[in-house]
Phi, psi and omega in degrees: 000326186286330174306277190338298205293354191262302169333296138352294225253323182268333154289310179317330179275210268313341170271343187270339191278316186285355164275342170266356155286318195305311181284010194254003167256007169258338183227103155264114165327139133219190163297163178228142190276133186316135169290186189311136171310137185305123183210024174261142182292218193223136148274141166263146205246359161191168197210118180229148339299167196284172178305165187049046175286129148284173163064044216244140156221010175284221196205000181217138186240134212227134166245130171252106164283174184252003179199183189254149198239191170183156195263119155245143173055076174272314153356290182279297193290319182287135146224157186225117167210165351319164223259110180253191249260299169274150190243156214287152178269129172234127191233173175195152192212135195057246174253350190268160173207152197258117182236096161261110175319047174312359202250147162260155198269140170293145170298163159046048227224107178266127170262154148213158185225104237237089173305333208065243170215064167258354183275139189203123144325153189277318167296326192237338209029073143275131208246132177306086197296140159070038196278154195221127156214139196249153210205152178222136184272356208236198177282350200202139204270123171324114164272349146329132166230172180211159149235142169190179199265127181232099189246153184259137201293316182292330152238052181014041155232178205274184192205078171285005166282002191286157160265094203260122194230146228209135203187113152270340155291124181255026173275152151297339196273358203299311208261035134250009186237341189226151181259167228257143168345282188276132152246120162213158199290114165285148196274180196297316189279356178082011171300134167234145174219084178299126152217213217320116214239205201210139164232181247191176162220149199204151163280138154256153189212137157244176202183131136268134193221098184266316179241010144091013181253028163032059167189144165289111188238001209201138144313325192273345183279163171282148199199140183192128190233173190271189183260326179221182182289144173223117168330121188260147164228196154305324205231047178281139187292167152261172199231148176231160175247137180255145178253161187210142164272127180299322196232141178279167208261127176212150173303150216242136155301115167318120175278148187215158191220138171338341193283323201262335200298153176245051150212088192262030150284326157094042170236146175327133186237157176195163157239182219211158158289355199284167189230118178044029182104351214241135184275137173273128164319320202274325209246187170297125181245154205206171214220107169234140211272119188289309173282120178324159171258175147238143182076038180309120116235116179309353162275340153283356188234116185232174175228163191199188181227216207267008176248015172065028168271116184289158182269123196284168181066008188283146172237135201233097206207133166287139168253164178359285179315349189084335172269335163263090212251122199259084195268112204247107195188120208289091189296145152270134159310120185068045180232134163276117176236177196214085182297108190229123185247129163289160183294342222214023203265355141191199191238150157286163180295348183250359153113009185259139195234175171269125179291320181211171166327158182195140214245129182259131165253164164183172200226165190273135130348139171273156195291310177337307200255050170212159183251160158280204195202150168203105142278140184224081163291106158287128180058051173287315184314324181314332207246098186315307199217078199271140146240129184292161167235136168246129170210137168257133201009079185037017160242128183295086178296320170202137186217152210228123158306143178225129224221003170195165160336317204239119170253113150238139163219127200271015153223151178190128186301116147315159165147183175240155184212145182283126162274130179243121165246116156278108218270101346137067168318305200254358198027052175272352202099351184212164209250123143253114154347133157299189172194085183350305181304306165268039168034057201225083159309175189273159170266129204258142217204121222232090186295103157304134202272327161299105205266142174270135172241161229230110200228154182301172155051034181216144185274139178225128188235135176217170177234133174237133214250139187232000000 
């Protein structure tokens, strides 16, 4: 018996080893791997009261989810209209989010609260996109919309940081004293869509609103109003706006005091336009000054050429500032000048001078290392008074009046460049701002969508169609 039970007992040990040989290639331990990343937003699974409630007369609102949530940039993202006086405490716990009303509600009134994509999950932040919830104090939900387009005048392109602001108040004086009815967000393309809205006849407005007060308060912000008022109805047409800053936004100079200066030679400095010596055909080369100059003469500063012969039609001249001194003169090409400044030809507002004369050389371009240039401009007729713009990183490098179909120039700086047309009102030649006050729109600027390129030693030709 004892035999039988040691047989057993040695099969059994010999059936547990051969399944744990058999099993160790089939079953490995390890971490076990995440399923797909989460890329569904949060459902809402109630809303109390519920959405489109009429008669609405509380001050609190409840959003209920299918998972837990959280608010990011409610700031940025939330509008509320009518636009109100306090603005509402919104919170969020869990799977919930919160609406408390501080404000008192107008009778008969459709309120919305227009999140953007600030309601988000917590884990992934996926955010309920453009989510709204709408409400009425009265019988009935405004149902009316209205749309249109905000373009920035000066370089015909959108803004989506823009406002679009709605005033039922018609004092003019409205979008600098009171903030607006309506608000609504532009989309990528510069589109706006007020929707319920009650109807009505209202001021439009656009607003970079930098400082979150949904009102115009700076010359320097983007700004843009319709010309009259519009009736909003069913079948309101849409309208576009161009926006402009009256006064460009500029910087407080640093101040500095003899004291602080790092030249205690107490001598003039200056930098140059030249690029490794070498002068551009096309533009002025010109000298600027860290200090105003004083005592300017301009008859101390000559230009010559490498036998010290002056170069006849040349002009020489300081602007406003004191700081810019300006040579102006039709270069011969693949050519050497000689730029001669006397020691005494001025002085800085801080008492500094050139310790002895001083000779700038330097030599023109070769023809070579520039293209011509031929645009064959379509429906150009549309545009009263075109002027072209060439621009590099959005700054307008050159501009040209243009007077027939066909631009040609036989030198042009390589490079790639934005086309721009500007219909030039006033014909100065340059892009102006509107002015709110005197009901004066902007001068408006038509961005070609297509960039051009310019190759040295090449005939370059495009067609542009506007």
């Amino acid at each position: 018996m004892k035999i039988f039970n040691s047989i057993i007992a040695l099969a059994v040990i010999g059936l547990c080893y051969l399944l744990s040989v058999l099993g160790s290639g089939c079953a490995q331990i390890g971490m076990p791997t995440g399923g797909p990343k989460d890329t569904i937003p949060p459902v809402l699974l109630k809303s109390v009261p519920p959405n489109r409630t009429l008669h609405f007369t509380g001050n609190h609102i409840t959003f209920t989810f299918d998972e837990y949530v959280h608010i990011q940039d409610l700031q940025k993202n939330l509008l509320v209209a009518p636009e109100p006086k306090i603005i509402p405490n919104i919170t969020s716990k869990l799977k919930t989010v919160s609406i408390k009303i501080r404000d008192t509600l107008q009778p008969n009134t459709t309120y919305s609260y227009q999140f953007g994509n600030s309601i988000q999950d917590i884990d992934e932040n996926n955010p309920i996109k453009n989510f709204t919830y709408v409400f009425s104090t009265g019988s009935y939900i405004d149902s009316l919309q209205f749309q249109g387009k905000v373009i920035l005048a000066e370089t015909g392109k959108p803004d989506s940081t823009l406002l679009a602001l709605l005033y039922n108040n018609l004092d003019d004086s409205a979008v600098y004293k009171h903030k607006p009815r309506y608000v609504a967000r532009l989309d990528s393309s510069g589109n706006f869509l007020f929707r319920y809205l009650a109807e009505g006849t209202y001021h439009l407005y656009a607003l970079k609103d930098e400082s979150g007060q949904k009102m115009y308060n700076n010359p320097s912000q983007l700004f843009a109003f319709a010309d009259s008022a519009i009736h909003i109805t069913q079948n309101v047409k849409p309208v576009e706006l161009y926006a402009y800053a009256e006064e460009k936004e500029t910087k407080k100079p640093v101040s500095s005091s003899p004291a602080n200066k790092k030249n205690p030679e107490k001598l003039l400095k200056y930098t140059t336009s030249l690029t490794g010596g070498t002068q551009d055909l096309l533009t002025p080369l010109t000298i600027q000054f860290e200090v105003p100059l004083k005592n300017f003469e301009v008859l101390k500063i000559k230009l010559s050429d490498t036998l010290y012969h002056p170069v006849v039609g040349a002009e020489i001249s300081l602007d406003t500032t004191g700081k810019l001194i300006t040579v102006y003169n039709k270069w011969l090409a693949d050519t050497y000048y000689k730029l001669e400044i006397d020691k005494d030809f001025a002085m800085d507002t801080l008492g500094d001078e050139l310790k002895k004369s001083d000779t700038i050389r330097f030599k023109t371009k070769k023809e070579g290392e520039y293209g011509s240039l031929k645009l064959d401009f379509k429906n150009l007729q549309k545009i009263a008074h075109p002027v072209l713009q060439f621009v590099q990183n959005n700054v307008v490098v050159n501009s040209f009046k243009i007077t027939s179909p066909t631009f040609m120039i036989k030198l042009f700086n390589p490079g790639e460049y934005e086309l721009r047309i500007l219909d030039d009102e006033n014909e100065n030649g340059k892009w102006d701002p509107g002015n709110f006050h005197l009901k004066k729109q902007p001068e408006k600027v038509i961005s070609y969508p297509k960039k051009i390129s310019v190759r040295a030693d090449w005939d370059n030709e495009s067609e542009v169609d506007l």
